[in-house]
N, C-alpha and C positions, 0 to 999 in steps of 0.2 A: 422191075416195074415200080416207076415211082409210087405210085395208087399203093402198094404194098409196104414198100419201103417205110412210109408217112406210118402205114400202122403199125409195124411192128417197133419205130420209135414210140411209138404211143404206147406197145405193151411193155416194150422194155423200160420205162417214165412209171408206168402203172404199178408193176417190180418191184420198181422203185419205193415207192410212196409205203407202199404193205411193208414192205421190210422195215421203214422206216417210225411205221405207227405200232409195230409192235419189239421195236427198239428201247429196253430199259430205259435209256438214256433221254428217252422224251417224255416219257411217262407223266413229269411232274410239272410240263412246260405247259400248260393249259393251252395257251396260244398258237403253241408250235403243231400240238395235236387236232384245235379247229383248224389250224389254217391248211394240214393235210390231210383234214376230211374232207373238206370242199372241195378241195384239187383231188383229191379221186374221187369224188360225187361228177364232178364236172366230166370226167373221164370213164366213168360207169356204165352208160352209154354204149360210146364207140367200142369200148373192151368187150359187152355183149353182142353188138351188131358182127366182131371180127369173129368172135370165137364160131357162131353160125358161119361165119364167111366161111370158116377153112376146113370145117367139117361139111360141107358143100362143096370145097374143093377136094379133099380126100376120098367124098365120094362120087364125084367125078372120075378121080384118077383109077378109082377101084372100078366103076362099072366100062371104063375106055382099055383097062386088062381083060376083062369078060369078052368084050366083042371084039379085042385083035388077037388073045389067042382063040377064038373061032373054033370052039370044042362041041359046047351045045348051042343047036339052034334055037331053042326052046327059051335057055338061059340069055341070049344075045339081043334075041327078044323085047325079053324082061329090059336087062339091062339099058337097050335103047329108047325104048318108054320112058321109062324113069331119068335117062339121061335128058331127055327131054322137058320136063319136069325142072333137074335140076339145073339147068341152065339158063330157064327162064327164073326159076329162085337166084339164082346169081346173079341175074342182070337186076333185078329190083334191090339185094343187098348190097350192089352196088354205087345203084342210086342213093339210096338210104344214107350209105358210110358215106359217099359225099356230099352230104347237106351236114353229117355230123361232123363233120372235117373243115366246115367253111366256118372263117373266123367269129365269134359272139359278137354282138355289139354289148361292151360293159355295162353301157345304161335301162340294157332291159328291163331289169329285175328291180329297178330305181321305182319307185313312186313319183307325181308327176307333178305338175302346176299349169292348170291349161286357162289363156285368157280367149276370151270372147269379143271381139268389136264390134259394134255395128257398121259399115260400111256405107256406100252411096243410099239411097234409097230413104232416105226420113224417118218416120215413123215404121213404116213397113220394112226398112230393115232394122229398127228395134225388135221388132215384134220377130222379126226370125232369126237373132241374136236370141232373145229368148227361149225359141224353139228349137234353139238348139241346146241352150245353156241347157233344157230337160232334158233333151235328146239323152245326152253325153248323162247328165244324173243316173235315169231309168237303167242307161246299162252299165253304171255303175255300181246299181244295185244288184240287177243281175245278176253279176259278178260277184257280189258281196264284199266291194269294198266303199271303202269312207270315202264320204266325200266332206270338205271343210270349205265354206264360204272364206275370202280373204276381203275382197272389196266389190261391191255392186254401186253402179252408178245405172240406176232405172228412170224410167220415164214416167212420169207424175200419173195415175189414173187412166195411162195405156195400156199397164204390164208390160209393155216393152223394155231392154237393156240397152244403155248405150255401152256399158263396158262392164263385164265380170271375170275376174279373177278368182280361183277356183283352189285348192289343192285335191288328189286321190291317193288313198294310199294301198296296199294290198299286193296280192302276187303277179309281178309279169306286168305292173297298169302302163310305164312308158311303152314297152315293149309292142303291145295291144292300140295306146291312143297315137304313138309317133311319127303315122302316116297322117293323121286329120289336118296339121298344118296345113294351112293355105287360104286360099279367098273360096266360101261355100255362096256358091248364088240360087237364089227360091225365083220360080216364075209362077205367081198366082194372083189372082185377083182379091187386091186388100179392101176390107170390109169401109173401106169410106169412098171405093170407086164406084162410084153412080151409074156408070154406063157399060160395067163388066167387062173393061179391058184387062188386060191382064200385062200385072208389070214385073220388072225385073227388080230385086234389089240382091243386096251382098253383104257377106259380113266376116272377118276375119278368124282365123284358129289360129292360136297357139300350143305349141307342148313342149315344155321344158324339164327337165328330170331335176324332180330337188337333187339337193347336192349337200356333201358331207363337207364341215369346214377345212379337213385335208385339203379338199380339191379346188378350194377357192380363195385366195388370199387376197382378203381386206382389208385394207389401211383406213381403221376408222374417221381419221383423218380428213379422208378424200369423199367423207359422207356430208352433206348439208342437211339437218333433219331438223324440219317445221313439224310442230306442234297447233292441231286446230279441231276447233267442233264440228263434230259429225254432223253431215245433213240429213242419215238416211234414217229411218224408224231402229225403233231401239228405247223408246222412254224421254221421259224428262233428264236420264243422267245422259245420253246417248246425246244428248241435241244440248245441255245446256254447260258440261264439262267437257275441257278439252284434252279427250284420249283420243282424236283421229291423228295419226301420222303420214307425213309425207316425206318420204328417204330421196337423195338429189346425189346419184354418182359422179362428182364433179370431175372426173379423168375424160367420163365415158359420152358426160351425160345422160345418162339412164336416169328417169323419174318414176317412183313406185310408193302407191300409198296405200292406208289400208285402216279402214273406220269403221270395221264389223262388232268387233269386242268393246267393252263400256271398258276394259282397263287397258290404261295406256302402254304398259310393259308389253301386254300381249299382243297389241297392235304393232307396237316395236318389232316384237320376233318372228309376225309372220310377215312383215314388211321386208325384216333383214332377209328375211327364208326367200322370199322372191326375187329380193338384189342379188342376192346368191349363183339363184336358177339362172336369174336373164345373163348376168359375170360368164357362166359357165356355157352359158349357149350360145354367146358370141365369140367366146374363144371357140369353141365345137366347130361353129359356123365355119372358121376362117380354117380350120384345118381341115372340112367337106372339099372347102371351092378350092383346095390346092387338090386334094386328090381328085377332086372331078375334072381338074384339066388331063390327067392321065386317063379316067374312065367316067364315065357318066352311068349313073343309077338311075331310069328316069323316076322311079317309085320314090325314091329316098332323098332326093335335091333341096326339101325340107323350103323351097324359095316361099317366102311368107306370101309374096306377092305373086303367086303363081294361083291361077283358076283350075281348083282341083276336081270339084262336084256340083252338080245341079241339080234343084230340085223342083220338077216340076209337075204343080201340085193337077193341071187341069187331067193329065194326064196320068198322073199318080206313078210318075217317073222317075228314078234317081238315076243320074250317070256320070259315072268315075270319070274325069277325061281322063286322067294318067291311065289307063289301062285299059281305054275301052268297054267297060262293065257298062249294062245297060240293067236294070232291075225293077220291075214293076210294081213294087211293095213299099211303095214310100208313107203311107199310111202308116206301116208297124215301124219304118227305118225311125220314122221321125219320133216316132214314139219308144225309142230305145233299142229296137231290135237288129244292132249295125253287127253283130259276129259275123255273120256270111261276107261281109263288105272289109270286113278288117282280116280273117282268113284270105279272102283272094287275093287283099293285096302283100300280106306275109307269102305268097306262094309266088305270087308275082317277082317280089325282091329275092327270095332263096333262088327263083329261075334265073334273073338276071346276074344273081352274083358267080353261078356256076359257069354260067357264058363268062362270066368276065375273068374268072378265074382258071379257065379253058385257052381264056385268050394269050392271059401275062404267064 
């Protein structure tokens, strides 16, 4: 049985790694000892989910002796009961071991950089550019992670954003925001329509996973980087010295600026930190759309330009198109409360990826 085979190399790897971290010989390699803690932390898991497996199987095998030699009726009984019992425990340890057997996406556990656009719609999709820009905040606090402004370009005495860039940092945050990519569109009646119709507007997500300078290679070179004064609040040093920057990918064209901090160095570094992310997520990109010609994830296509969620306010509506969700709580959704929405859609991908890995 394959399904078996997969784990018993996994305990025989697990073996491994014990023998290895209690091997003299590593003892003084600092390195050598974090990096095979993590690999049996990563493996901790499945080696608990198996060792249940098989003591579920042993006792299986012990109560199917009970009822073929056919001695006590009393005892066979028993035995059938509980056999029953453990067979439905094996089929859920089943399921279990294959969600912890399907491969990780590396950038889980990455911290993130999500930008915000405002789309078709004017002012009223500023304004729910905004309501999301809080959205995404509130449950980030939740959470208990950071959230770091990078660059806000808002709209004068609307409150509304025409564009924010953002960084999060903390346990699991790509992991959790990596589905919100896409076009979000709100249907409500914005406070300057006079006759209560109710309109459509749209605004774009992004999420990109910071990225370590290993995995990114910049030829400073191929950077064009304008120096200029901030427009946004920030003081007389903020508006009248020039610490805002604008970074110019000249291979890629990618343009990325960033005028939140009064000192320019710092603007520099979260500037480079977003060239970074965007570097890393267009390569990402172009190796999705080769493996989606083999399988398609509808969850995880990550297409920017795809119309993911709606929100519609008369109704007090949200619904996922990717998955069909319909939720009637967009009152709390929009005010942070998106877990249940980002769970389904993580169950949603773990489904799809076992079908797909069913398939190949």
């Amino acid at each position: 049985m394959d399904f078996i085979n997969k784990l018993r190399k996994i305990r025989e790897k697990f073996e491994r790694i014990n023998e290895q971290l209690s091997d003299p010989a590593n003892m003084n390699n600092t390195e050598r000892i974090v990096a095979l803690s993590k690999e049996r932390s990563e493996l901790n898991d499945i080696i608990t989910a198996y060792d249940k497996y098989e003591k579920i199987l042993n006792n299986i095998d012990g109560n199917k002796e009970i009822i073929d030699a056919n001695l006590d009726k009393e005892l066979i009984e028993l035995a059938e009961i509980e056999m029953d019992d453990l067979k439905e425990k094996k089929g859920q340890l089943e399921e279990e071991i294959k969600l912890l057997l399907l491969p990780k996406d590396p950038n889980d556990i990455k911290d993130a950089i999500m930008e915000i656009r405002a789309g078709t719609g004017g002012d009223e999709a500023a304004l729910f550019a905004s309501d999301l820009y809080r959205m995404y905040s509130r449950y980030a606090e939740t959470r208990g992670w950071k959230t770091e402004l990078i660059d806000l370009n808002d709209t004068a005495g609307l409150g509304g954003i025409k564009e924010v860039v953002f960084s999060i940092s903390g346990t699991g945050v790509f992991g959790a925001l990596k589905f919100e990519s896409g076009v979000h569109r709100v249907q409500r009646v914005p406070l300057t329509e006079a006759n209560g119709r109710v309109h459509t507007s749209a605004a774009s997500v992004a999420v990109l996973p910071e990225v370590e300078d290993v995995q990114v290679d910049i030829n400073m070179s191929d950077i064009k980087i304008d120096v200029y004064r901030s427009g946004g609040a920030g003081g007389q040093n903020v508006n009248k010295v020039e610490t805002a920057i604008r970074m110019t990918h000249l291979p890629t064209g990618l343009v990325v600026q960033c005028q939140d901090e009064r000192s320019q160095l710092k603007n520099r570094e979260k500037a480079l930190k977003v060239l970074k992310a965007r570097l890393f997520d267009l390569k990402q990109r172009e190796v999705s759309s080769k493996r989606a010609e083999k399988r398609k994830l509808m969850v995880g296509s990550g297409d920017r330009s795809d119309k993911i969620r709606t929100y519609n306010f008369p109704q007090n509506r949200v619904t996922d198109h990717r998955i069909g969700l319909t939720l009637y709580n967009l009152s709390d959704i929009i005010n942070g409360d998106i877990h249940h929405l980002i769970e389904h859609l993580k169950l949603v991908e773990r489904t799809e990826m076992l079908e797909a890995d069913a398939e190949y």
